[in-house]
C-alpha positions, 0 to 999 in steps of 0.5 A: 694272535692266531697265525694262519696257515696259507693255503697251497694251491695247484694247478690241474696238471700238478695235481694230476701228475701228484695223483699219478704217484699218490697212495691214497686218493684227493680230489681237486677244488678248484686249486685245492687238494682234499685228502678222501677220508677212509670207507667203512665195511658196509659203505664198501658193501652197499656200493659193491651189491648196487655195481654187481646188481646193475653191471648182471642186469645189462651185461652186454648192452650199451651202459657202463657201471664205474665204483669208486676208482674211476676219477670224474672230470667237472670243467666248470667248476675245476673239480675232480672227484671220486664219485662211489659209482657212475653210470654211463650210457654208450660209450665212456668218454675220457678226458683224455687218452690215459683213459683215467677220467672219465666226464660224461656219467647219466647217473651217479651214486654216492653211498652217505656217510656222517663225514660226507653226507652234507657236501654229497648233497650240497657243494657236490650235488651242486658241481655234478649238475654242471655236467651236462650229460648228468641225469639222475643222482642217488644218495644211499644212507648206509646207515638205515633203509633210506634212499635219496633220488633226484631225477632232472625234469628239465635244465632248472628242474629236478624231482626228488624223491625218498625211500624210507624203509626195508622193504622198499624198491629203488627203481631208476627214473633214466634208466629202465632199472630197480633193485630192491633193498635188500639186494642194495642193503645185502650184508649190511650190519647197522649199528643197532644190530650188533 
């Protein structure tokens, strides 16, 4: 006969506050505790070129760029998470007033990894879609030249579209913004090329 291990779950505030203090970074799942699993070099790059490329192009308008640290807020669905960068347009509202958690992002960004990639584009994709203010979501592979972008049509809807190959362009469905791949895959060294 196997044991089982029983499952410790938290309240919100509790893992709020285990957050305060934590070294390293969790999302919360409704109850649950998930421990974020390390970025790679180029998962760091890729997501670092896109927030630079973006955060020159608007400097001074009304839209704020996030990476990586800035912790998103999804009522709905009892999460907290991490996403790699979030876009939002006038102004940043907070859960609350330690300005930590933010919950209303036009834009998200997740940089793919083996790891990550099917709860990115299922569980994950599934609770950012209960926000209403969300928009447009992008899935980078940092693995090859290939983008993921789905842009909501309306409530229900959302069209998605792909970008296979280098020398793509990414352009924005939300908002009036393209980059190309090789200003996101910028020092990016894939597997086969060392």
């Amino acid at each position: 006969m196997i044991a089982q291990l029983e499952k410790t779950y938290y309240s919100v505030e509790e893992y709020l506050e285990l957050e305060e203090t934590a070294e390293y970074k969790s999302e919360y799942h409704d109850g649950e505790i998930i421990a974020m699993t390390g970025g790679t070099t180029n998962h760091n790059k890729i997501a670092g070129n896109f927030y630079f490329h973006f955060k020159s192009a608007f400097r001074g308008k009304s839209y704020d760029i996030y990476i990586n640290d800035v912790r998103l807020s999804i009522p709905v669905e009892r999460r907290y998470t991490y996403p790699d960068i979030m876009i939002i347009h006038d102004r940043t509202i907070y859960e609350s007033d330690k300005q930590t958690i933010v919950t209303n992002p036009l834009v998200i960004i997740e940089v793919l990894s083996n790891s990550t990639q099917n709860y990115d584009k299922g569980e994950k994709f599934k609770s950012y879609r209960s926000i209403e203010s969300f928009q447009e979501y992008i899935l980078i592979d940092q693995y090859s030249f290939s983008v993921e972008q789905f842009i909501k049509e309306s409530d229900n809807e959302w069209r998605f579209k792909e970008y296979l190959g280098e020398n793509q362009i990414l352009k924005l469905g939300k908002i009036d913004f393209e980059i190309p791949f090789s200003d996101i895959y910028e020092g990016v060294i894939f597997a086969e090329d060392i």
